[in-house]
Backbone and ligand atoms as CSV (ligand in chain L), in Angstrom:
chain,resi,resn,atom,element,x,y,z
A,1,UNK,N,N,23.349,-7.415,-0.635
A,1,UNK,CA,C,23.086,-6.135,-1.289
A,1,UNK,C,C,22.865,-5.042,-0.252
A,2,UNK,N,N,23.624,-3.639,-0.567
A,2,UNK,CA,C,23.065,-2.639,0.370
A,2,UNK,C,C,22.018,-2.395,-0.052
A,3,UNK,N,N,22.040,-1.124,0.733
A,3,UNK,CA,C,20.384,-0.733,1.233
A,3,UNK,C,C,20.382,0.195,-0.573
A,4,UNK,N,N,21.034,0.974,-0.722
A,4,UNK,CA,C,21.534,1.194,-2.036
A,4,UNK,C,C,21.145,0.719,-3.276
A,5,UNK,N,N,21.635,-0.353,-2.847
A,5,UNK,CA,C,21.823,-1.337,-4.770
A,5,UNK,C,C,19.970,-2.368,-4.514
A,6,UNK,N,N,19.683,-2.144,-3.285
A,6,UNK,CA,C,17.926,-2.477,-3.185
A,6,UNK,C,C,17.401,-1.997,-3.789
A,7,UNK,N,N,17.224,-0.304,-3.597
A,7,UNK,CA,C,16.479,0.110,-3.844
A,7,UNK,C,C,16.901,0.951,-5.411
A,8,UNK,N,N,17.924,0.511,-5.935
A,8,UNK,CA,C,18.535,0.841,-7.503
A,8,UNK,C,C,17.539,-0.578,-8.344
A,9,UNK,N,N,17.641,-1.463,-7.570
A,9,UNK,CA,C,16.703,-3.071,-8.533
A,9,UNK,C,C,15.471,-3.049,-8.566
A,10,UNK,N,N,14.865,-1.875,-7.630
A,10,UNK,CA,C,13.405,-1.659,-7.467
A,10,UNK,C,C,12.990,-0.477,-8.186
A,11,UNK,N,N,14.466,0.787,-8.508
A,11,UNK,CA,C,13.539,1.992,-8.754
A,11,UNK,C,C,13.531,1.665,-10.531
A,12,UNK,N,N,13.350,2.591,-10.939
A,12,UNK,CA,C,13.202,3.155,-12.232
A,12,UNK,C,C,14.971,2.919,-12.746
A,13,UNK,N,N,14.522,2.521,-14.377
A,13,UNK,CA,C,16.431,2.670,-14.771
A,13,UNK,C,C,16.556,3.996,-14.591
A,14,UNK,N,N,17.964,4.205,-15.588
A,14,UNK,CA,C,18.405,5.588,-15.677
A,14,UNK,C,C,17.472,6.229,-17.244
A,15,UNK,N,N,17.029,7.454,-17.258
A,15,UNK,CA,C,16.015,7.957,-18.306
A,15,UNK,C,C,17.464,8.134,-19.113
A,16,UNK,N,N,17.170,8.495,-20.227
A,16,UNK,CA,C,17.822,8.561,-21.852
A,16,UNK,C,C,18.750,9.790,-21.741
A,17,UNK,N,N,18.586,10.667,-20.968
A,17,UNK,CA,C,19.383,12.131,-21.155
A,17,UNK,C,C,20.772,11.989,-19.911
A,18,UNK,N,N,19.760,10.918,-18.936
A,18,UNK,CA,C,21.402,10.317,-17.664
A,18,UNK,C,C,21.950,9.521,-18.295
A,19,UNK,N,N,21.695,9.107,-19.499
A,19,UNK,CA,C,22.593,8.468,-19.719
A,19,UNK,C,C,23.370,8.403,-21.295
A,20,UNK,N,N,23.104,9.498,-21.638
A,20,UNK,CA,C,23.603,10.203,-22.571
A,20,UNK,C,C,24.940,11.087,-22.307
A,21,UNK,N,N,24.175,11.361,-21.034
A,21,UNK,CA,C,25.288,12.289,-20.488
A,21,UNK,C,C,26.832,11.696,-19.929
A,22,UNK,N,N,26.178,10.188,-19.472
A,22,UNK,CA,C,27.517,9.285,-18.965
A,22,UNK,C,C,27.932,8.967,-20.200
A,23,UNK,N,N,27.634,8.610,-21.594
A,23,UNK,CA,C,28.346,7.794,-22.666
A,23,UNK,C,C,29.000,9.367,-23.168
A,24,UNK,N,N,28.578,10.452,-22.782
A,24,UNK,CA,C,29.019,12.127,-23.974
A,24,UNK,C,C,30.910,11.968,-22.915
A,25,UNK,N,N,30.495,12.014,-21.428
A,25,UNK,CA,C,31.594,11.777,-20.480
A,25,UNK,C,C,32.722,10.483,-20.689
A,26,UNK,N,N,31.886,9.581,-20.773
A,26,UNK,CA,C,32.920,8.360,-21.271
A,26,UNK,C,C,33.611,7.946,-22.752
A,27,UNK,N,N,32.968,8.945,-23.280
A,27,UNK,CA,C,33.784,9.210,-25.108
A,27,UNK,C,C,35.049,10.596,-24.448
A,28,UNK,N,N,34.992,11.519,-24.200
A,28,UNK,CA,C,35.531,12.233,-22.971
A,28,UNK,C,C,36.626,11.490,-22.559
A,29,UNK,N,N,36.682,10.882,-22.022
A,29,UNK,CA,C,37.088,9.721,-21.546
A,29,UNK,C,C,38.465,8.969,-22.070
A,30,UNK,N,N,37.821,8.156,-23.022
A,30,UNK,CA,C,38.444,7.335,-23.672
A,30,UNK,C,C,39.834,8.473,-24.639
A,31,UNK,N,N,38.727,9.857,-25.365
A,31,UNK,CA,C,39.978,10.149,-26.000
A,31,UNK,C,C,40.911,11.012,-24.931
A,32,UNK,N,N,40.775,11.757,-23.916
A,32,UNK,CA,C,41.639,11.715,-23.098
A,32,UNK,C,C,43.180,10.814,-22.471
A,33,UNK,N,N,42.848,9.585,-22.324
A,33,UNK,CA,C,43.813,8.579,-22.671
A,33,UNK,C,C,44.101,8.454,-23.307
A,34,UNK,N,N,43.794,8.496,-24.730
A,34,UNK,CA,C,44.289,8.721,-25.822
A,34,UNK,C,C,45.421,9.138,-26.366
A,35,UNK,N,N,45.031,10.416,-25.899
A,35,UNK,CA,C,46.168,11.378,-25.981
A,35,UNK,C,C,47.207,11.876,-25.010
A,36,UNK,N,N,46.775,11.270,-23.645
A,36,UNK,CA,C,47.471,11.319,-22.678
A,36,UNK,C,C,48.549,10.202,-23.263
A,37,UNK,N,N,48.025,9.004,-23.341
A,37,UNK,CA,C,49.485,7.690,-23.632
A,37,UNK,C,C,50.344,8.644,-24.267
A,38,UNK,N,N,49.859,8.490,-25.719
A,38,UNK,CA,C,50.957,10.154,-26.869
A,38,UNK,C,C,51.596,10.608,-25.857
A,39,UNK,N,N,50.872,11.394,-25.550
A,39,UNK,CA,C,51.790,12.303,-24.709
A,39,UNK,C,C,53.166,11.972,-23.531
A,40,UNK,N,N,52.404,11.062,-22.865
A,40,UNK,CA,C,53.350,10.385,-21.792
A,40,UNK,C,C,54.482,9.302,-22.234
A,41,UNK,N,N,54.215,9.186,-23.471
A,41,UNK,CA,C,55.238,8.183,-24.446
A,41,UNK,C,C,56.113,9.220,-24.896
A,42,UNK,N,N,55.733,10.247,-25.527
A,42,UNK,CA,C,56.455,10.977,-26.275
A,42,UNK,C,C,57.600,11.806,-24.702
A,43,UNK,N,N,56.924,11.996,-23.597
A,43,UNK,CA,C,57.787,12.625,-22.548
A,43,UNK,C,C,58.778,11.660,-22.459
A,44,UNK,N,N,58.232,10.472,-22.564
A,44,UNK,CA,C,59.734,9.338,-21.871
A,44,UNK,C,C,60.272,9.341,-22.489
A,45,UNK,N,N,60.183,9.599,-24.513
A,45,UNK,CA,C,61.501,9.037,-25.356
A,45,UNK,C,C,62.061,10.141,-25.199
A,46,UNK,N,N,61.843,11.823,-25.068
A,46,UNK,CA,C,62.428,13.137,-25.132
A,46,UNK,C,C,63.136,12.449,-23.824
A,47,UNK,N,N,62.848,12.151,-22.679
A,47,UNK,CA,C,63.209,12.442,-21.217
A,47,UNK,C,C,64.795,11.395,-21.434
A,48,UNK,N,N,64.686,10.165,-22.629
A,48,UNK,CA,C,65.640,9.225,-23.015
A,48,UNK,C,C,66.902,10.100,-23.410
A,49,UNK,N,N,66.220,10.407,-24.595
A,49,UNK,CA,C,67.413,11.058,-25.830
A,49,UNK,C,C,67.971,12.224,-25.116
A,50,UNK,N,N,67.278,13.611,-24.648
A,50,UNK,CA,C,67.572,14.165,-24.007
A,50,UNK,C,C,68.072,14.309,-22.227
A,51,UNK,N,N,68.658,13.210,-22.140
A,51,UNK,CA,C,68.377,12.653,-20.441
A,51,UNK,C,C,69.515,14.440,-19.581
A,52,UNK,N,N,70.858,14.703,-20.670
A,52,UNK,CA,C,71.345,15.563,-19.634
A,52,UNK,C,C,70.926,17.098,-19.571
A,53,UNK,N,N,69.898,17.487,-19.811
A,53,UNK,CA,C,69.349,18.777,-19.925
A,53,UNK,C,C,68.501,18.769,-18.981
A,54,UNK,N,N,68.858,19.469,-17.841
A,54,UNK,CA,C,68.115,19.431,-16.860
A,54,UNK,C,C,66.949,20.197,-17.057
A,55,UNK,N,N,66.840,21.520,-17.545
A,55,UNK,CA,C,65.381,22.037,-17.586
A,55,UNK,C,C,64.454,21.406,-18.640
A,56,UNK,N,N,64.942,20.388,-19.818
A,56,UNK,CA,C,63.780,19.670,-20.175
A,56,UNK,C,C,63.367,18.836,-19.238
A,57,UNK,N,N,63.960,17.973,-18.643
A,57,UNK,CA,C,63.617,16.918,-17.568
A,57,UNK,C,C,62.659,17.331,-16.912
A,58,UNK,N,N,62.871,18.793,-16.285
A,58,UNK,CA,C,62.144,18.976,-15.358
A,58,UNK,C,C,60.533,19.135,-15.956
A,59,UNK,N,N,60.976,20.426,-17.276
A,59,UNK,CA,C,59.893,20.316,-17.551
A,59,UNK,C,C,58.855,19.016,-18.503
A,60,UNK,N,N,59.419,18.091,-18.433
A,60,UNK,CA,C,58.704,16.793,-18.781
A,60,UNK,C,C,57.849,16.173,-17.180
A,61,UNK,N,N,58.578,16.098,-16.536
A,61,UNK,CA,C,57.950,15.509,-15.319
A,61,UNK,C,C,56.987,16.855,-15.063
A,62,UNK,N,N,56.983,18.182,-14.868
A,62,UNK,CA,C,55.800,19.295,-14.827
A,62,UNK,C,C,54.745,18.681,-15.579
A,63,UNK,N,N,55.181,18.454,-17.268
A,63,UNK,CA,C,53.910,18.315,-17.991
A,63,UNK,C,C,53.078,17.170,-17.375
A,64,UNK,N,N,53.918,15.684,-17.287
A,64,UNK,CA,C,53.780,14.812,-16.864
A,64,UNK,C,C,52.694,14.771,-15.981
A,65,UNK,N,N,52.465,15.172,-14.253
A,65,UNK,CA,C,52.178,15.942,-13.272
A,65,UNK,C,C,50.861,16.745,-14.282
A,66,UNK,N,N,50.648,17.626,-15.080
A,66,UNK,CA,C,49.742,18.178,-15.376
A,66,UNK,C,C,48.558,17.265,-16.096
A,67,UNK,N,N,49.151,16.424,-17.181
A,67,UNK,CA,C,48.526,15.266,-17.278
A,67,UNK,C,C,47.462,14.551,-16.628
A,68,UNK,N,N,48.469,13.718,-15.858
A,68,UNK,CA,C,47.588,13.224,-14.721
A,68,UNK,C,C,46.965,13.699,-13.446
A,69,UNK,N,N,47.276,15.249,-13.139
A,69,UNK,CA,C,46.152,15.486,-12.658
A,69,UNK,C,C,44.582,15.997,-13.705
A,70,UNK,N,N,44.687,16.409,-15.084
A,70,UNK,CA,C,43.953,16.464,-15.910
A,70,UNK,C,C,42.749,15.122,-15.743
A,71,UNK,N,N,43.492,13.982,-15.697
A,71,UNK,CA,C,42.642,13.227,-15.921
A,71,UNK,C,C,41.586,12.906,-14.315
A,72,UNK,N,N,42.608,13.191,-13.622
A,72,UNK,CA,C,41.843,12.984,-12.016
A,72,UNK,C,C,40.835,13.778,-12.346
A,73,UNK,N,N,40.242,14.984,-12.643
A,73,UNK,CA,C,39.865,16.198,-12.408
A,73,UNK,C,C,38.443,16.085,-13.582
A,74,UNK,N,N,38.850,15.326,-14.357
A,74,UNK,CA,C,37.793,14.304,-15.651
A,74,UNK,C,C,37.319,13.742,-15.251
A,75,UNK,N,N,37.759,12.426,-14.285
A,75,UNK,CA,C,37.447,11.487,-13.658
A,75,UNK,C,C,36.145,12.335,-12.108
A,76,UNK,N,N,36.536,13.081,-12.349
A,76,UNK,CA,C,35.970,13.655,-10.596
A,76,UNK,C,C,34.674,14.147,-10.965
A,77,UNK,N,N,34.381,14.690,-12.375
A,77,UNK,CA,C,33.638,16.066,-12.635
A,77,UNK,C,C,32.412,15.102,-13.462
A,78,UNK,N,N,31.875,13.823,-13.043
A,78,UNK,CA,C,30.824,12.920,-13.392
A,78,UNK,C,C,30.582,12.145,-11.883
A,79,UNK,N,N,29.044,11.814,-11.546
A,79,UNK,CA,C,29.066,10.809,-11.104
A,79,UNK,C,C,27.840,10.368,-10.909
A,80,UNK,N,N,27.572,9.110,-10.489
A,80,UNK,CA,C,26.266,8.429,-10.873
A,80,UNK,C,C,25.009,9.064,-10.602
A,81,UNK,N,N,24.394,8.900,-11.883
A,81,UNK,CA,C,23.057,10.367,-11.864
A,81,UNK,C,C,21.935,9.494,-10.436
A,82,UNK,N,N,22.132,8.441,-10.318
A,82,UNK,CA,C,21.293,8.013,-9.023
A,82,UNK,C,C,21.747,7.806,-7.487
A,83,UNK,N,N,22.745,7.829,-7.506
A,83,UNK,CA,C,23.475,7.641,-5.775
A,83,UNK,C,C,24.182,9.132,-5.836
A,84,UNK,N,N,24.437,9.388,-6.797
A,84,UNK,CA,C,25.796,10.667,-6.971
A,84,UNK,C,C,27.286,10.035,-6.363
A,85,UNK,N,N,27.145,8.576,-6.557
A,85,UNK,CA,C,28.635,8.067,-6.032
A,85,UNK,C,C,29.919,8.575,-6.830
A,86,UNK,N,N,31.160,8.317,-6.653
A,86,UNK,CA,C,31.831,8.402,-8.047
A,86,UNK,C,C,32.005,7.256,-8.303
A,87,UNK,N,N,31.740,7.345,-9.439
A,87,UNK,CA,C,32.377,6.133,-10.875
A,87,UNK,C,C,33.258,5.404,-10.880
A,88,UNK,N,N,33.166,4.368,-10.590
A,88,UNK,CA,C,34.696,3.461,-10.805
A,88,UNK,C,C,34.868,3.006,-12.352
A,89,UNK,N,N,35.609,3.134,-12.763
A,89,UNK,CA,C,35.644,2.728,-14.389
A,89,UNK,C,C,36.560,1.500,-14.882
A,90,UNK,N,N,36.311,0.785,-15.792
A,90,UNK,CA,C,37.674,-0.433,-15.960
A,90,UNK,C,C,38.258,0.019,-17.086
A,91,UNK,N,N,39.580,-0.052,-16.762
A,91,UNK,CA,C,41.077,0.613,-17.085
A,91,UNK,C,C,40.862,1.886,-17.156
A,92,UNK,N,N,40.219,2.632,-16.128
A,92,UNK,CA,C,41.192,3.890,-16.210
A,92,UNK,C,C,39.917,4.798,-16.974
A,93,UNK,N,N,38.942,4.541,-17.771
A,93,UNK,CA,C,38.361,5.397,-18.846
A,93,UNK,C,C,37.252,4.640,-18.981
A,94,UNK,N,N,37.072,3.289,-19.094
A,94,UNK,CA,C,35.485,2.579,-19.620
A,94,UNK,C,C,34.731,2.462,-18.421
A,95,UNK,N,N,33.433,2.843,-19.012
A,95,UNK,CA,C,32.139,2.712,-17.629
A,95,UNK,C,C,31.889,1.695,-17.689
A,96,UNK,N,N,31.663,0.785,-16.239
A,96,UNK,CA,C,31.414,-0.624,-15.936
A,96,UNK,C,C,29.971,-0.751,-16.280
A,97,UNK,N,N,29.478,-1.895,-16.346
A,97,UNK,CA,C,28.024,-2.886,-16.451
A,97,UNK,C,C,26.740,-1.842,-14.932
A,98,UNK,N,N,27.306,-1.409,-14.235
A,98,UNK,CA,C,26.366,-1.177,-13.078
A,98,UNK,C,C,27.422,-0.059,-12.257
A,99,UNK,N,N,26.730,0.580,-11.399
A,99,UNK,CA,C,27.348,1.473,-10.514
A,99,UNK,C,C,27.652,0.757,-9.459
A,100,UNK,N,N,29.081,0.928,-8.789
A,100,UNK,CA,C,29.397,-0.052,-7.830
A,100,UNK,C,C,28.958,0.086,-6.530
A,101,UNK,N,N,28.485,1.521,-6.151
A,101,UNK,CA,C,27.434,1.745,-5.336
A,101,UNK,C,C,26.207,1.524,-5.041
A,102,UNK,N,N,25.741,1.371,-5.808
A,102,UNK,CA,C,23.725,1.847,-6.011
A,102,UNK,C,C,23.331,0.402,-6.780
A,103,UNK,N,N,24.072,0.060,-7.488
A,103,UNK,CA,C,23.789,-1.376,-8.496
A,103,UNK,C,C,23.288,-0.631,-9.681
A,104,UNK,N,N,22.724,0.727,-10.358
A,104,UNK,CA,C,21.870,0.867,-10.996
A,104,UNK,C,C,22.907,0.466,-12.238
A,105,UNK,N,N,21.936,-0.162,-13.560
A,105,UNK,CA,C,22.175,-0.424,-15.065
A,105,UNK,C,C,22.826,0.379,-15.692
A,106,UNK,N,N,24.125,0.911,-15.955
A,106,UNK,CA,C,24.587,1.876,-17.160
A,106,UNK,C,C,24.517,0.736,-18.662
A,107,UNK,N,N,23.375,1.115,-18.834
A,107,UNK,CA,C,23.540,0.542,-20.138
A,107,UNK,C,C,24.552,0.916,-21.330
A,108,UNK,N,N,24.590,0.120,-22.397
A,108,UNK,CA,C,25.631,0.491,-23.391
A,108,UNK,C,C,25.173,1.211,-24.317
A,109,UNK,N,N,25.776,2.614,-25.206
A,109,UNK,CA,C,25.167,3.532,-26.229
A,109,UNK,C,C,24.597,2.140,-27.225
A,110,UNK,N,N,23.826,2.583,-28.263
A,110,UNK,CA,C,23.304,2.147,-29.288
A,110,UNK,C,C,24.525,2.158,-30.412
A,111,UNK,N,N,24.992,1.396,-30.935
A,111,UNK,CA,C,26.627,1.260,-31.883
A,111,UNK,C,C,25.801,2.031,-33.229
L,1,ZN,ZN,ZN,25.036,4.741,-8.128
């Protein structure tokens, strides 16, 4: 264990409002992909059917490109309310069991 994830098993969890704020970000999150897939599905079948029109093409790969930097920029604009690391998430959008830095608990919302 680092020096980090020591002193994350010794301090205090995360209080109710840090971590409100990670599940408000990781709903955020999830529908972002959401609508990104849509979206990035719907560019490839246009980019299919329409393959010889060059200024849709192009502008599919633009949107494309806008997309995914959208989500980088989502991904960037959170990070752990106790190390301030960034977030590693599994697939892309879900917050893991612990911060992979610090060790601290992201617990799960209340269903
Ligand atoms: Zn951390």
């Amino acid at each position: 264990m680092s020096r980090l994830q020591v002193q994350a098993a010794m301090g205090e969890p995360l209080q109710r409002a840090e971590l409100e704020r990670l599940w408000a970000w990781e709903r955020v999150m999830v529908r972002y992909y959401a609508i990104a897939t849509v979206l990035l599905f719907g560019a490839c079948v246009l980019g299919v059917v329409y393959s010889d029109v060059p200024w849709l093409r192009r502008s599919l790969l633009g949107g494309t490109l806008v997309v995914v930097a959208v989500a980088a920029i989502l991904h960037e604009r959170e990070r752990c309310p106790r190390c301030r690391g960034r977030l590693r998430l599994r697939a892309g959008f879900i917050l893991r069991d612990r911060c992979t830095r610090c060790g601290i608990a992201f617990e799960r919302p209340p269903e």
